[in-house]
N, C-alpha and C positions, 0 to 999 in steps of 0.2 A: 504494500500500500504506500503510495505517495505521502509526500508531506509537505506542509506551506509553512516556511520559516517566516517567521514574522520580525522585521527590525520597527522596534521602539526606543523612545528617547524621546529626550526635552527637544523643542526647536533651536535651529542651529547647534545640534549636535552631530553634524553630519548625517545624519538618515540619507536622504538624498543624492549626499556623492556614493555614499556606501551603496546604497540600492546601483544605482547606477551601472557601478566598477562590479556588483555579483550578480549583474545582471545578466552583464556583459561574456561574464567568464563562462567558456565551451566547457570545460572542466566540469562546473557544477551542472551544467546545464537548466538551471533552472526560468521557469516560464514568470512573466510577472503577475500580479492580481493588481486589475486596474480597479481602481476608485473612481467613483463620480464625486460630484461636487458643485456646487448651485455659487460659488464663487465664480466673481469677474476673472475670465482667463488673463494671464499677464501677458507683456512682452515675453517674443521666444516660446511662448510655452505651445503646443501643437494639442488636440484634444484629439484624445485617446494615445497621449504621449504621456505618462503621468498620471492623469486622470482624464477621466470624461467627463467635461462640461455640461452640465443640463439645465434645465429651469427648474422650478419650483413644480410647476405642473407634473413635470416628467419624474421628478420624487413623488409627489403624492400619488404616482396611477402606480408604479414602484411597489409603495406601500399597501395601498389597496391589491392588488394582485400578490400577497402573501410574499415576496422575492427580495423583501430588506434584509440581508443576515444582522450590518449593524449597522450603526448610525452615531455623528455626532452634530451639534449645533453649535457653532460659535456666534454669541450675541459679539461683534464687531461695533467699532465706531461707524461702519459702512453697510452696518445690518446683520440679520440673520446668514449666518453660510453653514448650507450642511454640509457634512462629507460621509462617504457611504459607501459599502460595500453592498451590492446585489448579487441576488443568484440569477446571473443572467446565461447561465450555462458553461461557461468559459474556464472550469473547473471543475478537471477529472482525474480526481484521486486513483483511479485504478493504474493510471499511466503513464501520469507526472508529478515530480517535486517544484513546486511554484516558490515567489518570493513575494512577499508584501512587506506592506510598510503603513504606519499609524501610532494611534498613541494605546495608551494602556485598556483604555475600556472597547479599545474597536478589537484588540487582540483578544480578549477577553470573552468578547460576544463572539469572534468568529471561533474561537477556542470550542464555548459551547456549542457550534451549527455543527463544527465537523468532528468536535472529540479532540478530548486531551492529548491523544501521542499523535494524534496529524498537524496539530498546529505548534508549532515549538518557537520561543521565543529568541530574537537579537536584541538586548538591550543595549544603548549605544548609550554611553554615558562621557559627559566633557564636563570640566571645571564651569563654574556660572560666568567669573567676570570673562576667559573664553568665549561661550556662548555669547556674552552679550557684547562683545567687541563684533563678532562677525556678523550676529545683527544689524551690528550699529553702521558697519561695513557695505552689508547689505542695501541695507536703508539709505544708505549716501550715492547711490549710484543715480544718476538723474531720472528713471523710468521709473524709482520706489520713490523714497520721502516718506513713510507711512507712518511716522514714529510713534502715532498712537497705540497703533493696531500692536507695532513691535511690545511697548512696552506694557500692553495687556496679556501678552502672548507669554510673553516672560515671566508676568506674575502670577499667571493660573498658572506655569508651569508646576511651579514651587506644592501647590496644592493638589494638582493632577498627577504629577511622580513621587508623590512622599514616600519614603520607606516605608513606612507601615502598608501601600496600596500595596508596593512591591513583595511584601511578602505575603500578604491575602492572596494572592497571585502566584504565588510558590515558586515566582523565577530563582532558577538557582545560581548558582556565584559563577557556572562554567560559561552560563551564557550571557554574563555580563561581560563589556568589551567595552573599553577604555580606549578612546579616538584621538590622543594625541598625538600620531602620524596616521594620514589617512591609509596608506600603502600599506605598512604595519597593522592594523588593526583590520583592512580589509581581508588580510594573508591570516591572522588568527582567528575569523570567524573564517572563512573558506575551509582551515582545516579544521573547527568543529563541527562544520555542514556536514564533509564528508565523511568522518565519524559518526554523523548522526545517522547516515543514508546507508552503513552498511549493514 
């Protein structure tokens, strides 16, 4: 049976380059699990590159048709944005090891759709002033400026990954992974995938 490794983390903990770089890799072979998301697509971004961009509407008919595995809502300075995983088929445990990416309760709920040993956790963890430098990095590039959004993003963080959720959640210390070289710490989760895959 396949399995969907899940990388979680604070923002700007690298999730994103990390997805990226194992995504990428022949080695693991692994397929991605796209999100949707009711958020303004940015510069650069391609839909159904990352996520798929939808409306509001196209969540709620989603919902209604039983096919939300999970869901979250961020009240923004800019509004409501969901992000979400569906059963839109695209996910077949009989034949593949997939990769996702989200925070603690979207791993959580898809943990519960498919069962505890198919969905196995990457917690990507970085120092906070780190995190909040490459934000702020972020944020300065002329197509962002968003420094509200950043700095709410930052402070649910603190209450969305506390230790105490971390361990209601039973991740264990092997799959915790420490981001202070991306190359390195992409190399130390690569070799607990394929540990995990044998």
């Amino acid at each position: 049976m396949g399995k969907i490794f899940y990388l979680i983390g604070k923002s700007c903990a690298g999730k994103d380059s990390l997805y990226n770089i194992l995504k990428k890799d022949e080695a693991l072979g692994l397929l991605p699990v796209t999100r949707y998301t009711t958020r303004p697509i940015r510069d650069g971004e391609v839909d159904g590159i990352g996520y798929h961009f939808v409306t509001l509407d196209d969540r709620d008919r989603i919902t209604k048709e039983g096919r939300m595995i999970e869901e979250q809502v961020y009240h923004t300075v800019h509004g409501d944005w969901y992000y979400f995983t569906a059963d839109d088929g695209g996910i077949d445990l009989d034949s593949h090891d997939y990769l996702a990416t989200g925070v603690l309760s979207s791993f959580d709920a898809t943990r519960k759709y498919y069962g505890k040993d198919a969905v196995l956790p990457l917690y990507i963890e970085l120092d906070d002033g780190e995190r909040l430098q490459r934000a702020l990095n972020r944020e300065r590039l002329p197509e962002n400026g968003k420094y509200a959004e950043m700095c709410r993003r930052f402070l649910s963080d603190a209450d969305d990954f506390s230790e105490e959720r971390i361990r209601e959640l039973a991740i264990p210390d092997e799959a915790r992974f420490y981001n202070d070289d991306l190359s390195s710490c992409a190399e130390r989760i690569k070799a607990w995938i394929l540990k995990s895959t044998r």
